[in-house]
C-alpha positions in Angstrom: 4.3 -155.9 -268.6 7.4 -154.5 -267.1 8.9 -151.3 -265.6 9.0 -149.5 -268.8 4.6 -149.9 -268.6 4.4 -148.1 -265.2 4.1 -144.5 -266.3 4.4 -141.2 -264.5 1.2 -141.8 -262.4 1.8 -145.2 -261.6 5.5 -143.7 -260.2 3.6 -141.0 -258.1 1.4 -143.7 -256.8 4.7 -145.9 -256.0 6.0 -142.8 -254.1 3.1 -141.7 -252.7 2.6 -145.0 -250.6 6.7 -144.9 -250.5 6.7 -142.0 -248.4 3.3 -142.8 -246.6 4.7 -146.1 -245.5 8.3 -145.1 -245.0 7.7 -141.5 -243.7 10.2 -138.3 -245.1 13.1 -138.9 -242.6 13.6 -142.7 -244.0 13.3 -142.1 -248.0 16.8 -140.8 -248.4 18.2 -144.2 -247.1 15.9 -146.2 -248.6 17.1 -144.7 -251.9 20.9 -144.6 -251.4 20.4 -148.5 -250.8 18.4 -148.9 -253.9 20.6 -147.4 -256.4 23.4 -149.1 -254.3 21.5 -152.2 -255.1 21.0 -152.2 -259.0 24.7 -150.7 -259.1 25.9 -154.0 -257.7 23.2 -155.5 -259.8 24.5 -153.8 -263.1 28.1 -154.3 -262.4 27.5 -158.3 -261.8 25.5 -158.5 -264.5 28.6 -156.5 -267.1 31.1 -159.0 -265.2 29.2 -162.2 -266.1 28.3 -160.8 -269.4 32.1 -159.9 -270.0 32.7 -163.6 -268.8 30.8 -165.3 -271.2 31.4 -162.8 -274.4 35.4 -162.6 -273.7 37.7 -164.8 -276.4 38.7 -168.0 -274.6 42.8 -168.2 -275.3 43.6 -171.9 -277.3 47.2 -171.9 -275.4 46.1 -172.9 -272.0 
């Protein structure tokens, strides 16, 4: 069960509390540091991925 099982109701719920919790003035930050979050995660993960895949060169 992962992400991809929530659903469109399950997200409502998610943001429902979200903004109960968080209030309306504190969602737009807490969303800029999110996708600022995976971003770094993504590009990390493409760096290490890029590390492992990339041809080693025999010379050195």
């Amino acid at each position: 069960m992962g992400v991809q099982n929530i659903g469109l109701t399950g997200l409502l719920v998610i943001l429902l509390l979200a903004l109960i919790i968080f209030g309306p003035n504190k969602l737009p930050e807490i969303g800029r540091a999110f996708g600022t979050t995976i971003k770094e995660f993504r590009k990390s993960a493409q760096e290490l991925t890029d590390d492992v895949t990339k041809p080693t060169d025999p010379k050195h």
